[in-house]
N, C-alpha and C positions, 0 to 999 in steps of 0.2 A: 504494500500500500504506500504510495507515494504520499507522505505526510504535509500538509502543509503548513500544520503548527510544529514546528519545531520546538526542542528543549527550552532554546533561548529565547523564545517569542514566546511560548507560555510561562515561562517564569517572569518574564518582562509585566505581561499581562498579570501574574500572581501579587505581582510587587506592587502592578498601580491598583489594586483590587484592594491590597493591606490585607490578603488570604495570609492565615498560617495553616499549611498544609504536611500531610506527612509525605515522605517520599512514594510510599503506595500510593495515596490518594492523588499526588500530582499525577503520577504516569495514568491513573485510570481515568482521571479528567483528561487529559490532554489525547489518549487514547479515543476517549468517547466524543471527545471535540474532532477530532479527526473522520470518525466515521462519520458524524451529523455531516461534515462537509461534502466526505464522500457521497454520502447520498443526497445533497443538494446536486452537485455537478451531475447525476445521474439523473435528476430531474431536469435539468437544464439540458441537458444535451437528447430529450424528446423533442422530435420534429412536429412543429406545430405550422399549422397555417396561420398565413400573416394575418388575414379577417378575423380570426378568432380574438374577443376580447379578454381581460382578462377578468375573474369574478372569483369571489372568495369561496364560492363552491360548484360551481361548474352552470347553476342557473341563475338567469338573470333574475335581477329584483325587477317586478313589478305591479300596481298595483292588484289585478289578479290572485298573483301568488305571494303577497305580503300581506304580511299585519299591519294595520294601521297605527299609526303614529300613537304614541297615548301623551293625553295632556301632561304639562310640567308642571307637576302641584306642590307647592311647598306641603311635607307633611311632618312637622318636628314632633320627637318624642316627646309628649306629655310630660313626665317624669326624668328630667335630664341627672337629678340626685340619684336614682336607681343607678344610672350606667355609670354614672362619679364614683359613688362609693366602692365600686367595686374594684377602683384602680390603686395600685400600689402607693403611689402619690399624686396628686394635685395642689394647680398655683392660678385662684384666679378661674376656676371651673374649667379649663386644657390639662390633658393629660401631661404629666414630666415624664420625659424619657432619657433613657443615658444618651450623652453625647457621642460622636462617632469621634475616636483617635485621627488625626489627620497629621500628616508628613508632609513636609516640602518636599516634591519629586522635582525634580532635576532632568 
């Protein structure tokens, strides 16, 4: 299999991610990144006619064979205290979350 993630291109990619990985776990990631690829380029290189459009499942939308649009209803939880207290902390009724570690990358 002609890899196109290479070692140094998935760890490049590990490093801007701030993954800590184990050495199993990189090679089966990079492994499974490499098949998902292969089997893109296996989809791409089906012969298609140029007419065909393209559609997220082979039929067109329309209205026909669609669901109608449904109104935008504002519909806020009654009880927004129920889904607060349930949270480890709160500041101000928003969830606190831990901060994400960030690195100057270079």
């Amino acid at each position: 299999m002609d890899e196109k993630i290479t070692r140094e291109i998935f760890d490049h990619m590990v490093d801007l991610a701030a993954l800590e990985l184990t050495e199993e776990e990189a090679e089966y990631l990079r492994d499974q990144l490499n098949k998902q690829l292969t089997a893109v380029d296996e989809l791409v290189a089906i012969p298609l006619d140029s007419d065909i459009q393209p559609a997220a499942h082979g039929v067109p939308y329309t209205s026909e064979n669609s669901a109608p649009l449904r109104q935008d209803i504002h519909d806020p939880f009654p009880n927004v205290e129920d889904i607060l207290k349930n949270a480890p902390e709160t500041e101000d009724r928003y969830f606190i979350v831990p901060g994400i570690p960030l690195e100057d990358l270079d």
